[in-house]
N, C-alpha and C positions, 0 to 999 in steps of 0.2 A: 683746942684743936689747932695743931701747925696749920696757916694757909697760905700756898705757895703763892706768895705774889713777888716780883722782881724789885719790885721799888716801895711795897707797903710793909706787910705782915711779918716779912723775913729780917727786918729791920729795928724788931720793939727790943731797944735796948736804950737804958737812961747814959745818958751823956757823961753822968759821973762814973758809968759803968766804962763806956771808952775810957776814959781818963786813965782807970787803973788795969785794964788789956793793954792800953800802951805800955806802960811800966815794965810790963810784962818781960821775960826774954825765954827762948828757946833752946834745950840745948843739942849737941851734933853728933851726930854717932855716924862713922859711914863703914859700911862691911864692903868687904872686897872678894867675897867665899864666891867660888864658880864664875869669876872674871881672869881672864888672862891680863897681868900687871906688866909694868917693865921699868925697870929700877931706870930714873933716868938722871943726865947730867945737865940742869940748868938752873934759872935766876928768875928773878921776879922782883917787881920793885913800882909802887904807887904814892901818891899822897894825897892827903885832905885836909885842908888849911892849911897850918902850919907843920904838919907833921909831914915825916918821910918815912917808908917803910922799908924794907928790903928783905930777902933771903933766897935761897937755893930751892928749887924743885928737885924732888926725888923721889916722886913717886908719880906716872904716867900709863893712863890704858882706856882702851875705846871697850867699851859693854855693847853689845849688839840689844837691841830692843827691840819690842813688836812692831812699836811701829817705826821706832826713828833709833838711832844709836847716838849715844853717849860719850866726848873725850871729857875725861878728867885730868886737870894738872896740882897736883898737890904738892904741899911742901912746907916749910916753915922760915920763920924768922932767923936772922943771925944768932939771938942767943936761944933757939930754938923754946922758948916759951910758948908762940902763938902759930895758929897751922893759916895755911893761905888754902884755899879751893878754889877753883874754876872752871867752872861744867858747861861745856857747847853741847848744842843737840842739833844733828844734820844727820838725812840720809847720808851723803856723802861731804867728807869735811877739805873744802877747797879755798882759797882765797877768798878773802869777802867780810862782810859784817853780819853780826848775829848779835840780834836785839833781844830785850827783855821782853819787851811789847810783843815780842813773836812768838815768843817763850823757846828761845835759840839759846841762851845764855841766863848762867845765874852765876853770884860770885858771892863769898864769905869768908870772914876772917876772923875769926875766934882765938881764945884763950880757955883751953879747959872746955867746959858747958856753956862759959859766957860770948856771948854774939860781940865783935867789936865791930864790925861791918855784915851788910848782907842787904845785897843788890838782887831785887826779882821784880815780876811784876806789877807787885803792888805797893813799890816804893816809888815809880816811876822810872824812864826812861835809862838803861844801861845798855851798853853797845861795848862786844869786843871784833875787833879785827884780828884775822890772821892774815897779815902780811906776807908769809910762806909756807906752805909744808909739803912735806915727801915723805917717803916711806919711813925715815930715818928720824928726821928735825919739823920745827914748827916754832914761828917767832910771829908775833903781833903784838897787837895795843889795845890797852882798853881805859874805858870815862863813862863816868854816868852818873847817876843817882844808888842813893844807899842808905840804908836804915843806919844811923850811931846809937849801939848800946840798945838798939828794940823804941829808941824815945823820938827822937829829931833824926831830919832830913839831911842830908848833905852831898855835896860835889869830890867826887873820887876823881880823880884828873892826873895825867901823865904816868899812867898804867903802861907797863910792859913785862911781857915775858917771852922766855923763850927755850927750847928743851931739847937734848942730845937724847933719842931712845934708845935703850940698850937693843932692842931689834925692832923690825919692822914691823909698822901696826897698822897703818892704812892696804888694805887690799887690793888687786887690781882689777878691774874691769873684764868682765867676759867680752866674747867675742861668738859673732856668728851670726845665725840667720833665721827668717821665716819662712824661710820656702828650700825645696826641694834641688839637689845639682839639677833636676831640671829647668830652675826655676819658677815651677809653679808649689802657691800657697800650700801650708800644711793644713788638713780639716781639722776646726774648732770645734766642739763640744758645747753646746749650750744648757745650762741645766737652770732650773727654777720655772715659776713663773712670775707672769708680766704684765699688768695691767695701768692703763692710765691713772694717776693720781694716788697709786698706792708705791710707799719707799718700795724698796730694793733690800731684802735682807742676807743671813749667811748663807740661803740657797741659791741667790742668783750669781754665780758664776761662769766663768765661760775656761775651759780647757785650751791649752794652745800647745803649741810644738815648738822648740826651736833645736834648731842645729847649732851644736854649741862645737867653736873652733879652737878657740881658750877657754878654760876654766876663768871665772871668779864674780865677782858680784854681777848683777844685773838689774836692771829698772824696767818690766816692759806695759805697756802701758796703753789706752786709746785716746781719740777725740774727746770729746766732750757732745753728745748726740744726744737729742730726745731730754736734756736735765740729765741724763743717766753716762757715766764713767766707768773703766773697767780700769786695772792694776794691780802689778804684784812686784815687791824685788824679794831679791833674797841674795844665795850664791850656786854657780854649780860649781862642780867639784870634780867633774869628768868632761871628756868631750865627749860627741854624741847627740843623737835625736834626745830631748826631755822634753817632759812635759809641765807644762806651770797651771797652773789655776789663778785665773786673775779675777779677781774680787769688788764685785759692780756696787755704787752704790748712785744714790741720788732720786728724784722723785720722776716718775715718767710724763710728760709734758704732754705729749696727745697719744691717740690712737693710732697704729698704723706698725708699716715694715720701715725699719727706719736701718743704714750700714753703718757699721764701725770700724774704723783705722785701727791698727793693732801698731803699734814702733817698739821694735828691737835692735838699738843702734841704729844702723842706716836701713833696716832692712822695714817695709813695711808690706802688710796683707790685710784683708778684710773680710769680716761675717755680718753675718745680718739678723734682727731680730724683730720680732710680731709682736707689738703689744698692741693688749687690748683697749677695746674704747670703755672708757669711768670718766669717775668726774672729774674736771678739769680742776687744778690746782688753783690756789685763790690770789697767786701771786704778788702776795704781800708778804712779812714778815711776822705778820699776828693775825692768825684769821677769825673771822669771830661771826663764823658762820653759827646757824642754829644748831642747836646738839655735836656740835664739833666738842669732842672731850679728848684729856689728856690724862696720862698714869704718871709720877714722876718716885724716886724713890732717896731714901739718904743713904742708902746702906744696910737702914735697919727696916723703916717703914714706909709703905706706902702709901701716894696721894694724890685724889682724882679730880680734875677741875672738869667745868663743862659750861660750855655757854647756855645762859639763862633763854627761852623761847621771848623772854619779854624784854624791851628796853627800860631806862629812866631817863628823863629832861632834868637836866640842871643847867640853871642859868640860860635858858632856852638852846643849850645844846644836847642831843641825844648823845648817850652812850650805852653801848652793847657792857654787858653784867656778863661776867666769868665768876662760878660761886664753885666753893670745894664743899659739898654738905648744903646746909645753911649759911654760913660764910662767905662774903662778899672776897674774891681774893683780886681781882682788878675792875674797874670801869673804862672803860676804855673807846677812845673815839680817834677815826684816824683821818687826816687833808692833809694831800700835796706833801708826801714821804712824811709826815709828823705824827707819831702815834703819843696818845696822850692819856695819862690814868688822871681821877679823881682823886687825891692824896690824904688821907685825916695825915696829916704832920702832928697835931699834940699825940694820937696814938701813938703815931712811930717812934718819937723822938723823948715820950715819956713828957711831953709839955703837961703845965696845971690847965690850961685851957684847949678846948678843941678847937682845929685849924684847917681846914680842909682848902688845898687849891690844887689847882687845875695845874702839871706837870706833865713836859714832853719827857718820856723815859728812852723814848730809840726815833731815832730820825736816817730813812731810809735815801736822802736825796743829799748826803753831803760825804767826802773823800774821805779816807782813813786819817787818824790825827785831827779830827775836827773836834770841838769844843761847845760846851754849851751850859747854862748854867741855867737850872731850877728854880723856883722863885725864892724871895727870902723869908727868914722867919725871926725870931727871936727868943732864947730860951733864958729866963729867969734863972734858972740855975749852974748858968755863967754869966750875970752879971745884967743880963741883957744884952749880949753879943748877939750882934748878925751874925746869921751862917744861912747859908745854900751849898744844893746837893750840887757838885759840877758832873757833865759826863761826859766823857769821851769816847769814838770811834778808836776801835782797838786795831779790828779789822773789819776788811769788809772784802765780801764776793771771795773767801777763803774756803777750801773743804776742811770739815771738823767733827769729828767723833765723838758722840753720847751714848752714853747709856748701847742697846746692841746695833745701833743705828752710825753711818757714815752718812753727813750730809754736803752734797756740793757749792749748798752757798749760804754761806752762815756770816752775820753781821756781830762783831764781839763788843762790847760794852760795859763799860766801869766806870763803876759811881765812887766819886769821891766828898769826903764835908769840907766846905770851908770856913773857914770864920775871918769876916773882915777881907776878901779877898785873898786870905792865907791858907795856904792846906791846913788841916786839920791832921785827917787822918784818911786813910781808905776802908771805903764800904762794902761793896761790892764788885764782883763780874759775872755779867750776864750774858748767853749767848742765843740768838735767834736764826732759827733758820727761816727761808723762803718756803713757802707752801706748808709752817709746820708751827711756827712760832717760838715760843720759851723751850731750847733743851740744854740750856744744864746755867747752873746759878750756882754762885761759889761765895760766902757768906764770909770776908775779909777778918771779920771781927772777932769771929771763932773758929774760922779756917775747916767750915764744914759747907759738903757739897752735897745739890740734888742734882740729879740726872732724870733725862726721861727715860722712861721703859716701856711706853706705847702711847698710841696717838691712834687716831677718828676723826678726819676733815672732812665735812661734809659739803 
């Protein structure tokens, strides 16, 4: 039986099995069917040790997405052998930096099917700059980190690009209001319902009105009230009264009437909503309340954890038991922001001996980009190397989508091996929301994902 644990059971794979996933390589296929393109005129030009790259851009277009839109700049080498890619992802694409960490940016340079670069987040740290863009052009820079050949790590440094589009691709900015030439508020719509300590799903919406003076995209949006969030963008296309549906998510924090700011450009109005009194949220990032269960799914199957009514003492520490079935799928005990599982390492890691120690897997009391390494261990079947699991704060206090669920503050987290102080290779990404715990786990090593698809805090 699969058992979804973050840091245990998702992880039984022998080390000589990494060995030959790394080897591995991927190959590129990208469609352009139902995207608007636009033949463009620019350059491109990087290096990585000793090597210099260079060639032309000629192919550029922004893809609108559900949730976030899309530039790509493609193009090839001088002697057109190899393609160059570079994908930002931004509502709107303005001056600025877009991290890999953020998952704002990916970059690839291939030959054929073969990978010769390829910068994401689980290579480490890639950053591009766009130093300029308007409707027309877009010029910046980019460094970072990058996979060579699917095997080793390396430093991509004194990246730039820059591109003439054959027409205009960034969109402009609507204009207009939320109230009336009288100036009073347009009436909201509230639909769903609302109770403390229960998410927010696709029925809690709220309807709103704007008076649209130009046409074109828009952002409009609330505070941040009760844990719970309202927003929508898109574009209009007329001017005119429309109406939007903006789209609530987050967990309700207490009982009561609590108002919400509506912002459309400058213009702001407010509505108000009743939720009900439940039970209060557990305001940690793993709750291990009694009978609290979760549903999570890969795609194909589904799988249900639940906290055990009983504890265990090891080491004279108590730990609350999460079991999927019979299957123990974490132990877990939390002090002073530290959450901590029970680990078998000889399971995990395929050791000839059983290994079991005590591992901080998410630490809720330290800033994004913080560091912390696992305990060590030793596998005979590399020689006797040291290795520990490192982990990183990806994000934290971010809003992030799983499964049918939008959460407002979610902590992200990625496991990586080391050996010797050395990367190894990467393991995992985990992400935890507040009041909800594990929703969605991304499996580095086979590039397969769980998501939740329902939850019971009790």
């Amino acid at each position: 039986m699969k058992v979804l644990s973050a840091l245990n059971s998702l992880y039984r794979y022998t080390l000589p099995v990494f060995l030959m996933l790394l080897i591995a390589s991927c190959g590129k296929e990208y469609s352009l069917e139902n995207v608007d393109t636009s033949l463009a005129a620019g350059t491109w030009q990087f290096k990585e040790g000793a090597s210099e790259y260079m060639g032309n851009i000629d192919t550029a277009y922004i893809r609108s997405g559900l949730s976030t839109d899309e530039m790509h700049l493609i193009g090839t080498s001088m002697d057109g052998s190899q393609t160059f890619h570079l994908t930002l992802y931004a509502d709107e694409f303005q001056p600025g930096t877009y991290k890999t960490s953020n998952f704002q940016s990916a970059f690839s340079y291939f030959s054929g099917r073969l990978d010769i670069y390829e910068a994401a987040q689980v290579f480490g740290e890639f950053t591009v700059t766009i130093t300029s863009v308007n409707k027309n052009t877009i010029t910046g820079i980019f460094s970072g980190k990058a996979s060579a050949d699917g095997q080793t790590i390396v430093d991509i440094f004194s990246g730039s690009f820059s591109a003439v589009f054959a027409g205009p691709v960034l969109k402009p900015k609507s204009e207009g209001t939320l109230t009336t030439e009288a100036g009073e508020c347009m009436p909201a719509t509230i639909n769903g319902q609302y109770k403390q300590g229960i998410p927010l799903n696709a029925s809690n919406t709220v309807g709103v009105q704007a008076a649209v003076a130009e046409p074109g995209t828009y952002s409009i949006f609330t505070d941040k009230v009760n844990g719970v969030i309202y927003s929508a963008t898109g574009e209009f296309t007329a001017n005119g009264v429309q109406t939007v549906n903006l789209k609530g998510s987050g967990i309700p924090e207490e009982g009561g009437e609590f108002t919400f700011t509506v912002h459309y450009g400058n213009s702001m109005c407010a509505f108000k909503i009743t939720f009900e009194a439940g039970a209060a949220p557990s305001k940690d990032y793993f709750p291990t309340s009694n009978r609290s269960n979760w549903k999570y799914t890969d795609g194909t199957s589904d799988y249900t954890l639940q906290v055990a009514t009983s504890t265990v003492t090891i080491a004279g520490k108590t730990y609350s038991v999460i079991m999927q079935g019979s299957d123990t799928a974490f132990t877990v005990r939390k002090a002073s922001g530290n959450y901590y599982d029970f680990m078998n390492y000889g399971e995990i890691f395929g050791l000839t001996n059983s290994l079991s120690l005590e591992t901080i897997f998410l630490k809720d009391n330290v800033a994004t980009g913080a560091t912390w390494n696992g305990p060590n261990f030793t596998n005979p079947q590399l020689g006797g190397a040291t290795l520990n699991i490192r982990y990183q704060i990806l994000e934290k206090g971010v809003v992030a989508s799983a499964g049918p669920f939008t959460f407002p503050d979610v902590i992200k987290v990625k496991a990586d091996l080391y050996s010797g102080g050395v990367f190894f290779m990467a393991l995992s990404e985990a992400w935890y929301a507040k009041n909800v715990g594990l929703i969605l786990y991304t499996d580095a090593v086979n590039n397969e994902t769980v998501t939740i698809k329902e939850f019971n805090i009790y």
